[in-house]
N, CA, C and O atoms as a Tripos MOL2 file, in Angstrom:
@<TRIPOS>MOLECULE
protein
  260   259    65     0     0
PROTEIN
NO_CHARGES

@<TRIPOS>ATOM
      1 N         -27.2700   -5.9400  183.0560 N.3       1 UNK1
      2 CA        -25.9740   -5.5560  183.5900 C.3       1 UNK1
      3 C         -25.0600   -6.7910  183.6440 C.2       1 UNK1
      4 O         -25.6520   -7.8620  183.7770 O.2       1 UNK1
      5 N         -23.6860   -6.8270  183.5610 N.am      2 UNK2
      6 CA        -22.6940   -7.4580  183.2860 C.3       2 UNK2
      7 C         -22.4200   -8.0450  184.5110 C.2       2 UNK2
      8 O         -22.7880   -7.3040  185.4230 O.2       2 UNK2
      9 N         -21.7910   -9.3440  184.9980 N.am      3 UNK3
     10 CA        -20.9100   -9.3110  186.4110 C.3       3 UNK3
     11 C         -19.7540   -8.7460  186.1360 C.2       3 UNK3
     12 O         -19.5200   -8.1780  185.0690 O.2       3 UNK3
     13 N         -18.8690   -8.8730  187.1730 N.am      4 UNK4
     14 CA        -17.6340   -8.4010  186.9270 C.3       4 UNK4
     15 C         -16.9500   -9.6090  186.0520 C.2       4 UNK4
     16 O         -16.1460   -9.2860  185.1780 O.2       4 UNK4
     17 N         -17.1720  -10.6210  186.2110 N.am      5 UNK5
     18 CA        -15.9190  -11.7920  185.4300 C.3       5 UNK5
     19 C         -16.7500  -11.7070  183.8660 C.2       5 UNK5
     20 O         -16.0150  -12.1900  183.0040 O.2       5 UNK5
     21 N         -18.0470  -11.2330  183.3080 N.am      6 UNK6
     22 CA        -18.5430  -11.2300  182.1680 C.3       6 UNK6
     23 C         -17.8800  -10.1610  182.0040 C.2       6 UNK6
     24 O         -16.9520  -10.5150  181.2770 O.2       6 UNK6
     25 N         -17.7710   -9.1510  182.2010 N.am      7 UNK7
     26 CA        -17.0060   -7.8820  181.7530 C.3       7 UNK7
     27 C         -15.7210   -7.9360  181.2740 C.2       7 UNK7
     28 O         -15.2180   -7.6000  180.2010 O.2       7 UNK7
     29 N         -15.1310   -8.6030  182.6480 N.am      8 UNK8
     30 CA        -13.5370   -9.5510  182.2870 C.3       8 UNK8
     31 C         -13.4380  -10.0040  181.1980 C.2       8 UNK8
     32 O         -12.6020   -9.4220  180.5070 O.2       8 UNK8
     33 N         -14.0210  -10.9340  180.6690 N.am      9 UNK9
     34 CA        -13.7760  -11.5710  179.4650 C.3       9 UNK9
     35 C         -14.3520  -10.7520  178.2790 C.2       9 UNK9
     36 O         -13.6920  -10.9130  177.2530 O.2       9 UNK9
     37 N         -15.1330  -10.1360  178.1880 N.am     10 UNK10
     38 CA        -15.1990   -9.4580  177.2530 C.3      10 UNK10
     39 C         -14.1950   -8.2470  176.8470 C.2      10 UNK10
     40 O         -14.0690   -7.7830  175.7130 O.2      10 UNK10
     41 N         -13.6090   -7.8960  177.8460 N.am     11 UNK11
     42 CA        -12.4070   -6.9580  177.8570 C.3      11 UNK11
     43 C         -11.3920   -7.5110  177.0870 C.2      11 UNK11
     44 O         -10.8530   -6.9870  176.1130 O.2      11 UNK11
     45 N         -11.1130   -8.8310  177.6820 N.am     12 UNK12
     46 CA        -10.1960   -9.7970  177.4160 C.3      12 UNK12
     47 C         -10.1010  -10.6010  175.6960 C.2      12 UNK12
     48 O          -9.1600  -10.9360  174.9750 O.2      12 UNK12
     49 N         -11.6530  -10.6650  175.5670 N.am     13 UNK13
     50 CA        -12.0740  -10.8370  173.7440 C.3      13 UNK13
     51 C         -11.7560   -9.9820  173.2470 C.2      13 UNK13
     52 O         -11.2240  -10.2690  172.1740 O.2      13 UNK13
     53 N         -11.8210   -7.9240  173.6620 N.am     14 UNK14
     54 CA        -11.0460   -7.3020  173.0420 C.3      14 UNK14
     55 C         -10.0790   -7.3230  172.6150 C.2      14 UNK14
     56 O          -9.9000   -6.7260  171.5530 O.2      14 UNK14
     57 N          -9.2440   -7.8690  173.1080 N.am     15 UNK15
     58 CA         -7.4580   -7.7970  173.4280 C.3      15 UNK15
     59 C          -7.1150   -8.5490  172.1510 C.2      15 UNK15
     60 O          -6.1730   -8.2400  171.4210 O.2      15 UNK15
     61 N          -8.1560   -9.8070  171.8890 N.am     16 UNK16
     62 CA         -7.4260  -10.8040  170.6260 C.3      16 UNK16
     63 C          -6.7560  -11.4710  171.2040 C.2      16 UNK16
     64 O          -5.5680  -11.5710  170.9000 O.2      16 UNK16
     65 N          -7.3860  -12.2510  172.3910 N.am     17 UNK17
     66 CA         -6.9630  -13.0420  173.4900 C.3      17 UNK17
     67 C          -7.9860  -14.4390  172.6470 C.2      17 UNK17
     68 O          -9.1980  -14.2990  172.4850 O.2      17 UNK17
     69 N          -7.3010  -15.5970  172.2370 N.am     18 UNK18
     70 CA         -8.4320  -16.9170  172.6110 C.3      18 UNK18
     71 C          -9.0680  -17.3540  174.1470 C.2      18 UNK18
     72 O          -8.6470  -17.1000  175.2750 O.2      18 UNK18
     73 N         -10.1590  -18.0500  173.7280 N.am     19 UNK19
     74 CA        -10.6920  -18.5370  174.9350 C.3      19 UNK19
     75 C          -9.8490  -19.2830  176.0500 C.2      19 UNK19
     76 O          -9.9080  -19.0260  177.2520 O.2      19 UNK19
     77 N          -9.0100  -20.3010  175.4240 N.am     20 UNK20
     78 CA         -7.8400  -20.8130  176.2850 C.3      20 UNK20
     79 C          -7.1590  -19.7380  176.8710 C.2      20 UNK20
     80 O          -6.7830  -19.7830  178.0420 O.2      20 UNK20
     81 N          -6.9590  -18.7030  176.0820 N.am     21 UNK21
     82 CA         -6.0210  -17.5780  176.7160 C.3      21 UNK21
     83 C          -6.3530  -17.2330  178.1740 C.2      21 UNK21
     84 O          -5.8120  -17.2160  179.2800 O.2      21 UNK21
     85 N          -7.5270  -16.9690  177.5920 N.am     22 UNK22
     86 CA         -8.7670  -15.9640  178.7280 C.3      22 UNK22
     87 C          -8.9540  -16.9680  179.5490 C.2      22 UNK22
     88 O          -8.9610  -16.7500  180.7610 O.2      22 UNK22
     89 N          -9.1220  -18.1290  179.0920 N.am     23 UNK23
     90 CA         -9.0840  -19.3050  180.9470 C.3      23 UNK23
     91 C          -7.9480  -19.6200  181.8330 C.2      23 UNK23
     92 O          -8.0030  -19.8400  183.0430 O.2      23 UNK23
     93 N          -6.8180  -19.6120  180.9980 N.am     24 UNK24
     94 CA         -5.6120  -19.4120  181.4730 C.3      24 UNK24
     95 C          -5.7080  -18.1320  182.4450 C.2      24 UNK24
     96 O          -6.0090  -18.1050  183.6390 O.2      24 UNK24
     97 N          -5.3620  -17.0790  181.5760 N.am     25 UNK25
     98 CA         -5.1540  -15.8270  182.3860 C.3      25 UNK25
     99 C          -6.1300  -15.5270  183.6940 C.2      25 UNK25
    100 O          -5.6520  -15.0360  184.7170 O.2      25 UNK25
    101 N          -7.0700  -15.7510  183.6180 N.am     26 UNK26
    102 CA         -8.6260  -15.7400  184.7330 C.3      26 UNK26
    103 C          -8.7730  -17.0980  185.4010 C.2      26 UNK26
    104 O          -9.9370  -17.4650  185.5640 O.2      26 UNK26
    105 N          -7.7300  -17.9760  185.8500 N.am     27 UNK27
    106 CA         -8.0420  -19.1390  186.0820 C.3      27 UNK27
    107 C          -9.1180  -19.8540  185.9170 C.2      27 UNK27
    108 O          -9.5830  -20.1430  187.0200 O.2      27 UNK27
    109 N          -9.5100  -20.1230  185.3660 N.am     28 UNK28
    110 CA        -10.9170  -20.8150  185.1450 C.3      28 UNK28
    111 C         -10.8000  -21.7270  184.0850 C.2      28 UNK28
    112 O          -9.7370  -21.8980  183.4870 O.2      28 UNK28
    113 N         -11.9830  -22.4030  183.7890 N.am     29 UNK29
    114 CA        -12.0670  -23.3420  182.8620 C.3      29 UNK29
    115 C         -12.3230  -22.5680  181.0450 C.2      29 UNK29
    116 O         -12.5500  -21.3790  180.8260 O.2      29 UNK29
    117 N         -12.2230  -23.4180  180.2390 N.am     30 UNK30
    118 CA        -12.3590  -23.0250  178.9240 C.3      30 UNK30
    119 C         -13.9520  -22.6240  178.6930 C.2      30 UNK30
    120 O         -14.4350  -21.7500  177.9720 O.2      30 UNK30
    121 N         -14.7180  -23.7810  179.7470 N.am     31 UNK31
    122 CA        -16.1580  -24.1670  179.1380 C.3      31 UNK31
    123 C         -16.8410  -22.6370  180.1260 C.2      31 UNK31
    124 O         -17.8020  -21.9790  179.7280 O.2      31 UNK31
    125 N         -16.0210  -22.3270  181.5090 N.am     32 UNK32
    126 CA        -16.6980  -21.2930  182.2600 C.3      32 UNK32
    127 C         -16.7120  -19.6910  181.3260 C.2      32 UNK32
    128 O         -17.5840  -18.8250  181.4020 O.2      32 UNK32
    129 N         -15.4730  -19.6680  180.4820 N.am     33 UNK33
    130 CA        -15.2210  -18.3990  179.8390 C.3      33 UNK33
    131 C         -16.6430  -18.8780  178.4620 C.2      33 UNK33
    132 O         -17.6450  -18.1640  178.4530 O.2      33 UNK33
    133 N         -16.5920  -19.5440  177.8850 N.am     34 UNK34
    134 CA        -17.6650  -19.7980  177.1080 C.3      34 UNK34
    135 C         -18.9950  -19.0510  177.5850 C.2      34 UNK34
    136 O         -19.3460  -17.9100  177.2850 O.2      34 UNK34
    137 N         -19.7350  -20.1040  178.5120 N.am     35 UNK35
    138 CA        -20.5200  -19.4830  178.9280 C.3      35 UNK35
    139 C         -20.9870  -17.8290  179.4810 C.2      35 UNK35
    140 O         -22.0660  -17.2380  179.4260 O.2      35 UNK35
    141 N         -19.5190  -17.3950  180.0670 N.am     36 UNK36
    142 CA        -19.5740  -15.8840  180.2910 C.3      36 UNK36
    143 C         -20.1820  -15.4140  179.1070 C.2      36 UNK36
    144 O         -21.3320  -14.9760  179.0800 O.2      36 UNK36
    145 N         -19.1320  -15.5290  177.7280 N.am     37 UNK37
    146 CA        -19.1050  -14.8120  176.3680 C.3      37 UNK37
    147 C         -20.7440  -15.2590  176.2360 C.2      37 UNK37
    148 O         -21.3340  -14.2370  175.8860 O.2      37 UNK37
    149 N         -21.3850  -16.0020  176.3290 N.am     38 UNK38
    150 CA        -22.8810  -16.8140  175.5620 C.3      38 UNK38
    151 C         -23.6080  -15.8360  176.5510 C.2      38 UNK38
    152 O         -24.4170  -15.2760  175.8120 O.2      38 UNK38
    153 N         -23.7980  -15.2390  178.0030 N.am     39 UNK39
    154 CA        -24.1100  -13.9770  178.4880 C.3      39 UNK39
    155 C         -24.0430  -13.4890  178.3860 C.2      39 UNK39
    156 O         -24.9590  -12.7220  178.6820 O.2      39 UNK39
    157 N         -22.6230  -12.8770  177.6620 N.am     40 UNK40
    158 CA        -22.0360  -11.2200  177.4270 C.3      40 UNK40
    159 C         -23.4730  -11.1290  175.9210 C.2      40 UNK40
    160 O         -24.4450  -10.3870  176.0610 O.2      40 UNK40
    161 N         -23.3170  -11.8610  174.8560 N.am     41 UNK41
    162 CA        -23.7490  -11.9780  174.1140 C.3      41 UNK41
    163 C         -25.5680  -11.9930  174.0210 C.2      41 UNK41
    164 O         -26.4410  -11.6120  173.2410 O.2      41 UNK41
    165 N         -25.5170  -12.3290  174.6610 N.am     42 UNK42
    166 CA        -27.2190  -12.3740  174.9310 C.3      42 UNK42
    167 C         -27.7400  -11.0370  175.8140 C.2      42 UNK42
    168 O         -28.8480  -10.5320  175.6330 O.2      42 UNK42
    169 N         -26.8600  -10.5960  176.6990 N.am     43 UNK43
    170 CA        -27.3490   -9.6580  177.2420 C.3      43 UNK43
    171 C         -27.3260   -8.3560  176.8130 C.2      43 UNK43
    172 O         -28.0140   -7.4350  177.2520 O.2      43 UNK43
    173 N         -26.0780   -8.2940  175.4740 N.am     44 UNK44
    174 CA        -26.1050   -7.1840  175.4160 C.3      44 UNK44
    175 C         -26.4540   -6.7080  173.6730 C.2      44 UNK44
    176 O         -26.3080   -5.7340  172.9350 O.2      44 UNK44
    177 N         -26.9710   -8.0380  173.6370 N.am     45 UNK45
    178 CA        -27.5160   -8.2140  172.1170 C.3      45 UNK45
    179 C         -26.7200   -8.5060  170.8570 C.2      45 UNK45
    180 O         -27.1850   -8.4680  169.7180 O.2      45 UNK45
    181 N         -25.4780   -8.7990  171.1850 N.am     46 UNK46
    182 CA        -24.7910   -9.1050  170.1430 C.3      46 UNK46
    183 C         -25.0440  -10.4880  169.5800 C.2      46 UNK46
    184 O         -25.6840  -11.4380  170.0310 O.2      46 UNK46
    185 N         -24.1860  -10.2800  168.1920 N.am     47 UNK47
    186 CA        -24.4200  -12.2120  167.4010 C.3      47 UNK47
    187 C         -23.2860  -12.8040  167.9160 C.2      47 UNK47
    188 O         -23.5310  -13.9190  168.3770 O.2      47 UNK47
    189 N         -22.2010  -12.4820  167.9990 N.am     48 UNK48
    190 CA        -21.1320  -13.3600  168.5330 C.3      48 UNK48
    191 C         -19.5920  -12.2230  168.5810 C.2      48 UNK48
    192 O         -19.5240  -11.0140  168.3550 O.2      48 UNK48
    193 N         -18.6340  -13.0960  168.9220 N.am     49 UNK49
    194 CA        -17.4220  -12.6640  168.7570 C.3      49 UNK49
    195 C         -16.8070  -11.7140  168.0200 C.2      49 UNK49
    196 O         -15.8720  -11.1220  168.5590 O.2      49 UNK49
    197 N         -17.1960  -11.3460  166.6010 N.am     50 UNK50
    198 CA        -16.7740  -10.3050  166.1230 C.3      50 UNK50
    199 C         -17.9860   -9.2140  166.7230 C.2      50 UNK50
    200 O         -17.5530   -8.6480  167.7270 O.2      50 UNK50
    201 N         -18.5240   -9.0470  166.5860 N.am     51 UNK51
    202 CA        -19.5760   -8.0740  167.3590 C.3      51 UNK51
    203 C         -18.8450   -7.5880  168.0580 C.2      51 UNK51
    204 O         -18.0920   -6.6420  167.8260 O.2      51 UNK51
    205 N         -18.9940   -8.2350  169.0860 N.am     52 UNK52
    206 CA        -17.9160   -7.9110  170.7830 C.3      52 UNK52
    207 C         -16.7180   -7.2800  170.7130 C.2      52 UNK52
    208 O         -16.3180   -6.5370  171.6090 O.2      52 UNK52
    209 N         -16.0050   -7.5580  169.5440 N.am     53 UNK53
    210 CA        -14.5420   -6.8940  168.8400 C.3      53 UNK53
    211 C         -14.5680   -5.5220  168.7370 C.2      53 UNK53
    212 O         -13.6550   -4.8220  169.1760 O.2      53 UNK53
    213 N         -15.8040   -4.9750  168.0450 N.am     54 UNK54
    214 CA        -16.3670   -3.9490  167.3460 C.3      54 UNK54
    215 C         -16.3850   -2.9750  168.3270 C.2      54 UNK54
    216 O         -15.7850   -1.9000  168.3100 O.2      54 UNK54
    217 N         -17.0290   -3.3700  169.0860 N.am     55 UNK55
    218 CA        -17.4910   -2.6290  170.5650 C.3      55 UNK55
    219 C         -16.8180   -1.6360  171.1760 C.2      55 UNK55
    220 O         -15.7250   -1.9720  171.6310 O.2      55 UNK55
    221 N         -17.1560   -0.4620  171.3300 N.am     56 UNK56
    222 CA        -16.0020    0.4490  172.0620 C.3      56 UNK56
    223 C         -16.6340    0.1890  173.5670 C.2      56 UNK56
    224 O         -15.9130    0.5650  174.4910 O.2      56 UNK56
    225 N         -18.1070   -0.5110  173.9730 N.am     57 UNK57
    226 CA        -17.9420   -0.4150  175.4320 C.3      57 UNK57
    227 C         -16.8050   -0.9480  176.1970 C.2      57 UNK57
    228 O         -16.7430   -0.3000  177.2420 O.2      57 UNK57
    229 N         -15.9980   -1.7210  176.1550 N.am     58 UNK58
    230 CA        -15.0070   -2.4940  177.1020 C.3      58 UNK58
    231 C         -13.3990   -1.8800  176.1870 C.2      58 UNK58
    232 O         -12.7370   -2.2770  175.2280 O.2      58 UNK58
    233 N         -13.3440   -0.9040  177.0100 N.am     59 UNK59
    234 CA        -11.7580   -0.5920  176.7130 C.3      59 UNK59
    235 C         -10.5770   -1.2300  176.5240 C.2      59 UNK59
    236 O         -10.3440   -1.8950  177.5340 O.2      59 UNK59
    237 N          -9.8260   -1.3320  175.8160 N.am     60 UNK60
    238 CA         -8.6600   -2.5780  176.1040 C.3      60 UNK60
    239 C          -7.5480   -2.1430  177.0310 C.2      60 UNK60
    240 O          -6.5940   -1.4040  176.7900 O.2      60 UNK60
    241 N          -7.8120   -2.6340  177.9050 N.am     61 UNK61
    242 CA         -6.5410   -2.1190  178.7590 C.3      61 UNK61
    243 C          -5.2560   -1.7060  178.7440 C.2      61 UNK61
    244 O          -4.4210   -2.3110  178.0720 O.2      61 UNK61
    245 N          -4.9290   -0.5770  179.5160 N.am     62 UNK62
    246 CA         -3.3600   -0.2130  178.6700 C.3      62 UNK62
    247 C          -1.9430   -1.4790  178.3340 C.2      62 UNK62
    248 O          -1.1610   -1.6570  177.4000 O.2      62 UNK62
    249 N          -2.2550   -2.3070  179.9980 N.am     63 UNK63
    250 CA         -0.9880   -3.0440  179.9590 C.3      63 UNK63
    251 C          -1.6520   -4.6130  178.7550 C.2      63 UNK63
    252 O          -1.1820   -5.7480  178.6760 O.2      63 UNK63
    253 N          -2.8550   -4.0000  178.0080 N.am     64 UNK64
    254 CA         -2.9260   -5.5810  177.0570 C.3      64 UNK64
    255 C          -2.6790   -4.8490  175.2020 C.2      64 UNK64
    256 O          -2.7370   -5.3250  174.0680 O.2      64 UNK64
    257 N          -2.4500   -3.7460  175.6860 N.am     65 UNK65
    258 CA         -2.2660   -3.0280  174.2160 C.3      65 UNK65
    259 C          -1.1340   -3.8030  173.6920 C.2      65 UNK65
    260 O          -0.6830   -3.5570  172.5730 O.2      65 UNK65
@<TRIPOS>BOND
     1     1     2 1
     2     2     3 1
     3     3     4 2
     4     3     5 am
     5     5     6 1
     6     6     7 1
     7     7     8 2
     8     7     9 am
     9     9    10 1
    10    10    11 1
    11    11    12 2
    12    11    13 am
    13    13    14 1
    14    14    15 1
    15    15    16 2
    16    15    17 am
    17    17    18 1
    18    18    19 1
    19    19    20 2
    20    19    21 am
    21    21    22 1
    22    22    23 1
    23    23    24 2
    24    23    25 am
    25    25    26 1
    26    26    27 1
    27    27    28 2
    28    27    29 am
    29    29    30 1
    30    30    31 1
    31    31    32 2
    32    31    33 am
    33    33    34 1
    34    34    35 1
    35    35    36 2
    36    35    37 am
    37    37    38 1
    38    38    39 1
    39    39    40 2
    40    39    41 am
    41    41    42 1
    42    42    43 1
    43    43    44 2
    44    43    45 am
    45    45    46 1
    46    46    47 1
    47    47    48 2
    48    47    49 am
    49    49    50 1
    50    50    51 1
    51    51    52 2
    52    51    53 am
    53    53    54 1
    54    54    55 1
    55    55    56 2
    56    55    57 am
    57    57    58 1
    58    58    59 1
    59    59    60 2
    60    59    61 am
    61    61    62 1
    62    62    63 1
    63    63    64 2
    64    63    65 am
    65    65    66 1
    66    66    67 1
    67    67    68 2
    68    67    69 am
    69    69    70 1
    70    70    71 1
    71    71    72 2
    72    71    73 am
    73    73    74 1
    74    74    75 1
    75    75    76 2
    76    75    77 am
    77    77    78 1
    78    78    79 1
    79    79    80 2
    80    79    81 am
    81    81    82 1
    82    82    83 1
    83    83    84 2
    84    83    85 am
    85    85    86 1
    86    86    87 1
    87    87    88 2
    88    87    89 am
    89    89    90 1
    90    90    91 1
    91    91    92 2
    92    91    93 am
    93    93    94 1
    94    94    95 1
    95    95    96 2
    96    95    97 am
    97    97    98 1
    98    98    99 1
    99    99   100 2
   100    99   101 am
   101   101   102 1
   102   102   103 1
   103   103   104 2
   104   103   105 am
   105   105   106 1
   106   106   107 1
   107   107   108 2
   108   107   109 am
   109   109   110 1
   110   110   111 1
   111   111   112 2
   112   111   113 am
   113   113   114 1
   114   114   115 1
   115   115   116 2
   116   115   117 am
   117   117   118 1
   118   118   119 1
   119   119   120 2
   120   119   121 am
   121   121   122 1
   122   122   123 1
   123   123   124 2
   124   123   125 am
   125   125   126 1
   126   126   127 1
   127   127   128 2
   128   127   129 am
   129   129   130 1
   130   130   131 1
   131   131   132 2
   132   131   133 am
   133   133   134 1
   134   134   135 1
   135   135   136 2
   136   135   137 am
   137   137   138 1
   138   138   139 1
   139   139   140 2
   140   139   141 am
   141   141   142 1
   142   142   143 1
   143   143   144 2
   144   143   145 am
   145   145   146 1
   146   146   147 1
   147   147   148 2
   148   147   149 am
   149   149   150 1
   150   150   151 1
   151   151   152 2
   152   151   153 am
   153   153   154 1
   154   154   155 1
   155   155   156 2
   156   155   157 am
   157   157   158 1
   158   158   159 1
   159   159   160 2
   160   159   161 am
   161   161   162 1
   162   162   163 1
   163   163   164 2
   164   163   165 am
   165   165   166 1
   166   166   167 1
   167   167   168 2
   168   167   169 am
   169   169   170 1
   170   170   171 1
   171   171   172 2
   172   171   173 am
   173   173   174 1
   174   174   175 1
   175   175   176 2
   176   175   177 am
   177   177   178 1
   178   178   179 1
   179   179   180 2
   180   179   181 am
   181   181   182 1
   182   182   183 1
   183   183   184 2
   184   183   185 am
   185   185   186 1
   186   186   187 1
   187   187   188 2
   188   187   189 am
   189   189   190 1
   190   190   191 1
   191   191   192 2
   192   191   193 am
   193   193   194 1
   194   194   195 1
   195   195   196 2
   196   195   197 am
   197   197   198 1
   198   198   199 1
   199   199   200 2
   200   199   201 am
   201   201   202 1
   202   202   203 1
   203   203   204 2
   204   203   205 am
   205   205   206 1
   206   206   207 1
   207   207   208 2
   208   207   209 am
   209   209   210 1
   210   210   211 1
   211   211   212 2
   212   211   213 am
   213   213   214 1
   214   214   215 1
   215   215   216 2
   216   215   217 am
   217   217   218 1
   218   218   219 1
   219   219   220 2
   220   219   221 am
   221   221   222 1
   222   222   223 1
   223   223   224 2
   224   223   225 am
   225   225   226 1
   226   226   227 1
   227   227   228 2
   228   227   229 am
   229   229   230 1
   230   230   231 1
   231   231   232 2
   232   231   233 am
   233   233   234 1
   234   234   235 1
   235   235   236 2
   236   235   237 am
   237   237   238 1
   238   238   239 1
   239   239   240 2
   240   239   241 am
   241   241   242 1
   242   242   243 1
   243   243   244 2
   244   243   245 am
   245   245   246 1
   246   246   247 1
   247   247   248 2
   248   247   249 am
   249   249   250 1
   250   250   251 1
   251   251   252 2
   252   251   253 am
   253   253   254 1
   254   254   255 1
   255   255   256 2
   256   255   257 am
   257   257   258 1
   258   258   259 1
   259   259   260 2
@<TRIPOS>SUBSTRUCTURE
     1 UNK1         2 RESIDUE 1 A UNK
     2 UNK2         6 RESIDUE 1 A UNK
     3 UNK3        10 RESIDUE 1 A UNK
     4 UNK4        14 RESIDUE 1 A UNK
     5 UNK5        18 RESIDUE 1 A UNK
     6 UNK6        22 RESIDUE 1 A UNK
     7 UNK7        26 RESIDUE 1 A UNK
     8 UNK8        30 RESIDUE 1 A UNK
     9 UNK9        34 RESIDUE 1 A UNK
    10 UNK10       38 RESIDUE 1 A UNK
    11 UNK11       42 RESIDUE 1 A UNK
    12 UNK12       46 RESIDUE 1 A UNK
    13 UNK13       50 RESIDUE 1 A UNK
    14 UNK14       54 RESIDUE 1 A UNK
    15 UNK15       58 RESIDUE 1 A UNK
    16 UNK16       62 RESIDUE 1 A UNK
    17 UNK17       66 RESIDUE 1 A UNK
    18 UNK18       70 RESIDUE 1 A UNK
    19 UNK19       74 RESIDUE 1 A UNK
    20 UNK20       78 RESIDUE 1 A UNK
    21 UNK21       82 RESIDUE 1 A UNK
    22 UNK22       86 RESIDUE 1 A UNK
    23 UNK23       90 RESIDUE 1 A UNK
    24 UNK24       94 RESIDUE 1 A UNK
    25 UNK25       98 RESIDUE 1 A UNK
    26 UNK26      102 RESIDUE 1 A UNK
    27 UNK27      106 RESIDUE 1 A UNK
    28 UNK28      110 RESIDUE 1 A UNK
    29 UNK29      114 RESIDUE 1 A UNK
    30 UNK30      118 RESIDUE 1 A UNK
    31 UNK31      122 RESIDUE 1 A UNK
    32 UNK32      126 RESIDUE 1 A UNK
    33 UNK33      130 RESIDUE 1 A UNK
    34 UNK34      134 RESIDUE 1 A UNK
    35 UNK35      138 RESIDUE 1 A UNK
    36 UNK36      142 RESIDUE 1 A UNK
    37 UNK37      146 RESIDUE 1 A UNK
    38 UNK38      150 RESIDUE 1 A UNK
    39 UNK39      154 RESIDUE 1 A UNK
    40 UNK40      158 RESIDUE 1 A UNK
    41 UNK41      162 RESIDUE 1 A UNK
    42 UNK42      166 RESIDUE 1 A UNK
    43 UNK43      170 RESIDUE 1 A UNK
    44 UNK44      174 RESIDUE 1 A UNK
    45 UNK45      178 RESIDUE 1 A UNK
    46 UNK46      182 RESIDUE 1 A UNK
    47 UNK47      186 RESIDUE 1 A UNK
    48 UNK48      190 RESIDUE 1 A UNK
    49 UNK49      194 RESIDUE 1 A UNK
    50 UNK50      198 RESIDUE 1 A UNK
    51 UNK51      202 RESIDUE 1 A UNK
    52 UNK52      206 RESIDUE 1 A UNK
    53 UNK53      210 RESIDUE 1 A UNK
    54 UNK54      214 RESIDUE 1 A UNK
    55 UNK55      218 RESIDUE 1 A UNK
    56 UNK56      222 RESIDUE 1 A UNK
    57 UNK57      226 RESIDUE 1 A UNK
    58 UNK58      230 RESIDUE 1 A UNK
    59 UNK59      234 RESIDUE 1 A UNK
    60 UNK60      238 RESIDUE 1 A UNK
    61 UNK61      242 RESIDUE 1 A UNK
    62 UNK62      246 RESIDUE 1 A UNK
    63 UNK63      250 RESIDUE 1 A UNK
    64 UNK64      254 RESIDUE 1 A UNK
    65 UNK65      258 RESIDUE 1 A UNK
């Protein structure tokens, strides 16, 4: 299972947001959103970033359409 801020960013990788983006927007660091994605990724079995793209689990939110 996901936390909520791993979910966040993977929502947020939907969008076609960069990592800077996603640390910006989520205050956090560049290296903390990394690590989320290197969890999102491991936990839910993907190879990387385009994977995660693919994904219909994490909806893209209306106001990031």
């Amino acid at each position: 299972m996901l936390t909520p801020a791993e979910a966040e960013v993977a929502r947020l990788v939907r969008t076609g947001l960069g990592n800077k983006e996603i640390a910006t927007r989520l205050a956090m660091a560049t290296r903390t959103v990394e690590l989320h994605l290197t969890r999102v990724y491991r936990k839910l079995g993907l190879s990387g970033r385009r994977e995660l793209r693919g994904t219909r689990w994490f909806p893209v939110p209306e106001d990031l359409r």
